[in-house]
MDAnalysis code that builds the backbone (N, CA, C; Angstrom):
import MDAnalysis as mda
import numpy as np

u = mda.Universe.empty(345, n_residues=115, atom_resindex=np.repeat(np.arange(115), 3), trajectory=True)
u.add_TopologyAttr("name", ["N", "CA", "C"] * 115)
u.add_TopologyAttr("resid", np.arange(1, 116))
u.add_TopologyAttr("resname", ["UNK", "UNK", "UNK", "UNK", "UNK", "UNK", "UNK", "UNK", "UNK", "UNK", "UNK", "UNK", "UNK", "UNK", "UNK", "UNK", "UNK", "UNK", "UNK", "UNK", "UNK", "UNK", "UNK", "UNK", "UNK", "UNK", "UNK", "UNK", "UNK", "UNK", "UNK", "UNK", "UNK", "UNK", "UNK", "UNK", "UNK", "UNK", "UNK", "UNK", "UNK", "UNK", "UNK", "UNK", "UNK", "UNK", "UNK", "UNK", "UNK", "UNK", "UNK", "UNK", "UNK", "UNK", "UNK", "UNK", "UNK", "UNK", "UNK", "UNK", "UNK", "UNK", "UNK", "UNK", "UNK", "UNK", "UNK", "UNK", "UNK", "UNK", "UNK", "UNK", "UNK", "UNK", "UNK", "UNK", "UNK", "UNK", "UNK", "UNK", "UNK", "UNK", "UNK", "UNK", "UNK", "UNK", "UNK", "UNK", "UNK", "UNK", "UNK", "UNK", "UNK", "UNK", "UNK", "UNK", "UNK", "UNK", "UNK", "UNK", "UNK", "UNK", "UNK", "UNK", "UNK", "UNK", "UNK", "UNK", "UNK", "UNK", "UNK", "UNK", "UNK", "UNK", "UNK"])
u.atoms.positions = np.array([
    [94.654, 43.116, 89.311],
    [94.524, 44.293, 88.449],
    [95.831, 45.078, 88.482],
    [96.269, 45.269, 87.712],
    [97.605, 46.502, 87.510],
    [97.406, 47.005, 86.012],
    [97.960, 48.594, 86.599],
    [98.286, 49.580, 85.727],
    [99.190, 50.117, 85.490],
    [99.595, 50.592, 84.437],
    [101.279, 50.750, 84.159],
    [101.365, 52.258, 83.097],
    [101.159, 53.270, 84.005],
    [101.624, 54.418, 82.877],
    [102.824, 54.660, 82.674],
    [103.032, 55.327, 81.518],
    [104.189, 55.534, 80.239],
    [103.900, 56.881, 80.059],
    [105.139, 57.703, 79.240],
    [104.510, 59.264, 78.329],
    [104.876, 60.388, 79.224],
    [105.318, 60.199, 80.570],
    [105.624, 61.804, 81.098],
    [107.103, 62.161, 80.734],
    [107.109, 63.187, 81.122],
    [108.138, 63.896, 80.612],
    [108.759, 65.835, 80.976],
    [109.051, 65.717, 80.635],
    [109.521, 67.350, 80.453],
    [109.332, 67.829, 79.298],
    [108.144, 69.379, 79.321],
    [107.655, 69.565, 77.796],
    [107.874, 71.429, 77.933],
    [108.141, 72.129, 77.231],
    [107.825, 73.298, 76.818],
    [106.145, 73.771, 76.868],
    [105.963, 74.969, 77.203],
    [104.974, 75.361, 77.431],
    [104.350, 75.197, 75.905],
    [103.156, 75.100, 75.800],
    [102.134, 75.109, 74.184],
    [102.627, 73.465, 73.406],
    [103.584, 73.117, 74.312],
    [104.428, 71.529, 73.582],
    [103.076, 70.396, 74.220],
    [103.121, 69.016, 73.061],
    [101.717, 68.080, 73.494],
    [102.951, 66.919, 74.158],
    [102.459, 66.039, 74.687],
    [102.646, 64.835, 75.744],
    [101.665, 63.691, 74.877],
    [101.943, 62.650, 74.816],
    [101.459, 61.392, 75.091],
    [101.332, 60.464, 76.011],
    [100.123, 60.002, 77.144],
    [99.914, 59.137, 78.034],
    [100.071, 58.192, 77.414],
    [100.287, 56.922, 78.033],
    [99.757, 55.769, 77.867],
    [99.528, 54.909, 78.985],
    [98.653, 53.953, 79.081],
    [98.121, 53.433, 80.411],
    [97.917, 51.862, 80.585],
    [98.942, 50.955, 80.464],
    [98.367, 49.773, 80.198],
    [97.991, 48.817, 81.472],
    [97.052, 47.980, 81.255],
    [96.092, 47.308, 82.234],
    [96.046, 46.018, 81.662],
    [96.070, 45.289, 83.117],
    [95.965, 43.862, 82.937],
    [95.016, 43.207, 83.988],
    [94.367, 42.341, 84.401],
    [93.932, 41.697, 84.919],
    [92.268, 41.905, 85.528],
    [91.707, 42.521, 84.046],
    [90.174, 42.357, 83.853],
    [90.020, 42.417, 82.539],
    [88.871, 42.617, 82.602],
    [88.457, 42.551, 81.050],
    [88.586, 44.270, 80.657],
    [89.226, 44.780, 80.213],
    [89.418, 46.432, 79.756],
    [88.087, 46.969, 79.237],
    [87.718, 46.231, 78.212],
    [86.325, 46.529, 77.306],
    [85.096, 46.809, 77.647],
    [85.516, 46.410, 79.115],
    [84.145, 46.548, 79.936],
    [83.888, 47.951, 80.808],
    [84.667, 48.647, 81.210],
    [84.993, 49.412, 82.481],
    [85.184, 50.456, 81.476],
    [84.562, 51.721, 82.530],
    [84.888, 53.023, 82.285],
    [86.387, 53.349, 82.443],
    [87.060, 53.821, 82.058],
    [88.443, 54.173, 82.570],
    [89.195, 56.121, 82.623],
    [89.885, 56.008, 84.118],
    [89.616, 57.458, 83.856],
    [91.319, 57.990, 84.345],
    [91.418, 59.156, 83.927],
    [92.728, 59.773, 84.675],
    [92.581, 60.907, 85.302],
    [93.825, 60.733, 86.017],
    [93.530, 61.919, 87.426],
    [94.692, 62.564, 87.379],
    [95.156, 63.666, 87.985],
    [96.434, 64.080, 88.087],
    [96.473, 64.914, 89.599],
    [98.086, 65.058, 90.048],
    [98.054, 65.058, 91.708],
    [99.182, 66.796, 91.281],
    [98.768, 68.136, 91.110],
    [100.379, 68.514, 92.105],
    [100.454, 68.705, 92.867],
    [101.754, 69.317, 93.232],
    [102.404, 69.592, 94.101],
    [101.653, 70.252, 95.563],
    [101.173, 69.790, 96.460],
    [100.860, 70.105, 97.750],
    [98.999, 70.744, 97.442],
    [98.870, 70.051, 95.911],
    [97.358, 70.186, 95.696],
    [96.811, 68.671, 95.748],
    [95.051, 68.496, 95.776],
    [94.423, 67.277, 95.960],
    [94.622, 66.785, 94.558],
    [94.149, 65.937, 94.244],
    [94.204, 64.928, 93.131],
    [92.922, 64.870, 92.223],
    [93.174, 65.620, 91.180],
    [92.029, 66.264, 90.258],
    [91.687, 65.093, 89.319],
    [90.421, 65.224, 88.970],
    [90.127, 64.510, 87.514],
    [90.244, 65.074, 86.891],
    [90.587, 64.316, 85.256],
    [91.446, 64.930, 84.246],
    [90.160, 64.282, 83.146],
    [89.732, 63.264, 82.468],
    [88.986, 62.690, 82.036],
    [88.385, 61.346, 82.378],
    [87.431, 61.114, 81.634],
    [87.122, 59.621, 81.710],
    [86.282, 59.299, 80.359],
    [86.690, 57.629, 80.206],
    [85.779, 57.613, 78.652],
    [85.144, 56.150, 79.096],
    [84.243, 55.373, 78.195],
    [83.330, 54.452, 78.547],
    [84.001, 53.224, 78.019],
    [83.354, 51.917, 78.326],
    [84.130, 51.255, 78.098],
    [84.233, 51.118, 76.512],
    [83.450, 51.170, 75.688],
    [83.276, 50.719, 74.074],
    [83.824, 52.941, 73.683],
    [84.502, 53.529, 74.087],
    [85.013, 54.713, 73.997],
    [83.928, 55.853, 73.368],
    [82.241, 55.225, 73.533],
    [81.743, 56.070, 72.727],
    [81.607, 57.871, 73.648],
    [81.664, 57.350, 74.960],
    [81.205, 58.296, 75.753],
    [82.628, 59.268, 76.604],
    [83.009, 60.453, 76.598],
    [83.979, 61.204, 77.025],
    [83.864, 62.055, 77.812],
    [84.697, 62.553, 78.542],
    [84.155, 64.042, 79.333],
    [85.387, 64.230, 79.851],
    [85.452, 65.513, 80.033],
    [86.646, 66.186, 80.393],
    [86.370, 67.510, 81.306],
    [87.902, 67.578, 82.294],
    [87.492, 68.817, 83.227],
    [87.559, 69.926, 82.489],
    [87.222, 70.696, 82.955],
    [86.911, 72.397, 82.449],
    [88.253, 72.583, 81.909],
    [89.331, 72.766, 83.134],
    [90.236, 72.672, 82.588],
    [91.562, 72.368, 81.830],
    [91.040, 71.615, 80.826],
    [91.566, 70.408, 80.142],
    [90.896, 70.418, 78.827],
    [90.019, 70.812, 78.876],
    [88.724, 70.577, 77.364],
    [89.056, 71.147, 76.254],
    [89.196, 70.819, 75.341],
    [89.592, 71.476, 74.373],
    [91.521, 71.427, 73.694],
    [91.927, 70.551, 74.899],
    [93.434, 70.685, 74.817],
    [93.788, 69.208, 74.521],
    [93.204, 67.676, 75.845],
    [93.887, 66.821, 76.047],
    [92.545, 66.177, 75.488],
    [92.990, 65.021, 75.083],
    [92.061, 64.152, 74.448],
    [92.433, 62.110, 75.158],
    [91.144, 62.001, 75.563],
    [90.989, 60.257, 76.423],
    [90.842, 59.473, 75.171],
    [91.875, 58.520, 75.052],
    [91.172, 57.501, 73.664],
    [91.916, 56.366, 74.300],
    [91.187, 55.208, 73.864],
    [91.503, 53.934, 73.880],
    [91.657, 52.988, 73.000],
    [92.478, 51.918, 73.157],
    [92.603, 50.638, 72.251],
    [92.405, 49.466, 72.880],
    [90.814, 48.866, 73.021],
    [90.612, 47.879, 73.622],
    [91.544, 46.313, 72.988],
    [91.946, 46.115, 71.832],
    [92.593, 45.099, 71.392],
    [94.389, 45.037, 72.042],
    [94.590, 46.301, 72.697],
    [95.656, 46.665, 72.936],
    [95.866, 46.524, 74.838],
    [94.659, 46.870, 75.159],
    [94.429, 46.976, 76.373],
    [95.274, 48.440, 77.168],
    [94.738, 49.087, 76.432],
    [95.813, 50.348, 76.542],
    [95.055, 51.576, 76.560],
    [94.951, 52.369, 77.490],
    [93.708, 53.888, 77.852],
    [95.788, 55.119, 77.533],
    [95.061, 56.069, 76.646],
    [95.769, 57.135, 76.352],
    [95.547, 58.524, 76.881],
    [96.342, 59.232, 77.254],
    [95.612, 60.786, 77.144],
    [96.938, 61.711, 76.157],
    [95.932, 62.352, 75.276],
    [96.588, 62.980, 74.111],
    [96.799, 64.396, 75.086],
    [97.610, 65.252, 75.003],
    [97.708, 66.306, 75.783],
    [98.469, 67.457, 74.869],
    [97.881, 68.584, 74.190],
    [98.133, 69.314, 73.427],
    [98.100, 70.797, 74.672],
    [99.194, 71.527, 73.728],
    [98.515, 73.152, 74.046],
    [99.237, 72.974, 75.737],
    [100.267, 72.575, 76.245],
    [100.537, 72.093, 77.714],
    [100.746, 73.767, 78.125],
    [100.355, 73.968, 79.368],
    [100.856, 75.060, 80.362],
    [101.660, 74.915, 81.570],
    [101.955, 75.822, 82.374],
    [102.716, 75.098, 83.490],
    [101.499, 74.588, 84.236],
    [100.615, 75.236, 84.504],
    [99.875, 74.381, 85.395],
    [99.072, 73.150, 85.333],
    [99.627, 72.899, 84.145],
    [99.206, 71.385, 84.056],
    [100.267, 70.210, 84.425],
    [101.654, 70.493, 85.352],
    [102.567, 70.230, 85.782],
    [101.861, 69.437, 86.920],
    [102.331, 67.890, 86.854],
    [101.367, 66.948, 88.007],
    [102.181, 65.235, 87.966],
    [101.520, 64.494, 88.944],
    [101.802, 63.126, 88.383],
    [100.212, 63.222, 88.105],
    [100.650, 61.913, 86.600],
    [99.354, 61.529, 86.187],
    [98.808, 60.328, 86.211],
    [97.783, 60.080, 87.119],
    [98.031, 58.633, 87.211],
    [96.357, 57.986, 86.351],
    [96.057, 56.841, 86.069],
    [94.861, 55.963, 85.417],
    [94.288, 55.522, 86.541],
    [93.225, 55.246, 85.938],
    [92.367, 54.524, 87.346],
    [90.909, 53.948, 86.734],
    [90.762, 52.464, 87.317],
    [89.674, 51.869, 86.891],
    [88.834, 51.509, 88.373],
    [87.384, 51.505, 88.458],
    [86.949, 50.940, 89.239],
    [86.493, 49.381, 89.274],
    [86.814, 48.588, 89.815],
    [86.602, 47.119, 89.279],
    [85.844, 46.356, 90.269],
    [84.439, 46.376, 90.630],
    [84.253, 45.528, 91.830],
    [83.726, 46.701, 92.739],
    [83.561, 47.795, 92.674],
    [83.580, 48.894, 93.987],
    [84.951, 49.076, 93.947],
    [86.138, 48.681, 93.853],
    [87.534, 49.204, 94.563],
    [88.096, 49.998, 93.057],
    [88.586, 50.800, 93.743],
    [89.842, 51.391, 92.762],
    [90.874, 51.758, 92.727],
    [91.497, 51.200, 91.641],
    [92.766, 50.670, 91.296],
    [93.226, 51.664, 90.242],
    [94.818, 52.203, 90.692],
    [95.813, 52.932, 90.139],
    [97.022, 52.814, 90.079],
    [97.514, 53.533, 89.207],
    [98.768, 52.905, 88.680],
    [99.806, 53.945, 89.702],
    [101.390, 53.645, 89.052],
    [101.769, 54.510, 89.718],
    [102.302, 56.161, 89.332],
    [101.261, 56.122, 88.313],
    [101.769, 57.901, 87.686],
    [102.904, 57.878, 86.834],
    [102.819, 59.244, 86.387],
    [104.060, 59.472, 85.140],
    [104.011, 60.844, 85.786],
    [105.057, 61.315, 85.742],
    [104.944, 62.809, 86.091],
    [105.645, 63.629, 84.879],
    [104.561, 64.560, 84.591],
    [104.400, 65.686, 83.274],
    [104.889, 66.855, 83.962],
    [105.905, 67.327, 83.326],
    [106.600, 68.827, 84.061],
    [106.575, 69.794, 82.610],
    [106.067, 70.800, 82.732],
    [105.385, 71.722, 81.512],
    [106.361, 73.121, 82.504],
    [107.425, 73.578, 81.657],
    [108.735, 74.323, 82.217],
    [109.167, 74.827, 80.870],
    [109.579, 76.299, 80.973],
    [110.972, 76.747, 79.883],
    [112.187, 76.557, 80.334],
])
């Protein structure tokens, strides 16, 4: 199993980000898939998660309304759309699938939301 995020960056405050998350070595279509984000000398929050056929979504409190989980199963590729950025949404962001009981993550993109 490996994961490979893309999309961080350095953004202006109210500026959007594009994740991208690509995965190899299961079947994608099947598995819930979710993202998390870590800062600085804080624990490692959930950010969303969506189902495997993308009908089902959810998002943390604080995040809702801003960042959006979508997927392209033909692509094998989990996104997070990230609008409306603040500083404190300043983190690495990393994907994560559970496959088997174990879970598996990539190694982050880190999003820095700064003037």
């Amino acid at each position: 199993v490996q994961l490979v995020e893309s999309g961080g960056g350095l953004v202006q405050p109210g500026g959007s980000l594009r994740l991208s998350c690509i995965v190899s070595g299961f079947t994608f279509s099947s598995y819930y898939m979710r993202w998390y984000r870590q800062a600085p000398g804080k624990e490692r929050e959930w950010v969303a998660f969506i189902s495997g056929g993308g009908a089902i979504r959810d998002y943390a409190e604080s995040v809702k309304g801003r960042f959006t989980i979508s997927r392209d199963n033909a692509k094998s590729t989990l996104y997070l759309q990230m609008n409306s950025l603040k500083p404190e949404d300043t983190a690495v962001y990393s994907c994560n699938v559970q496959v088997r009981s174990i879970d598996y993550w990539g190694q982050g993109t880190q999003v820095t939301v700064s003037s």
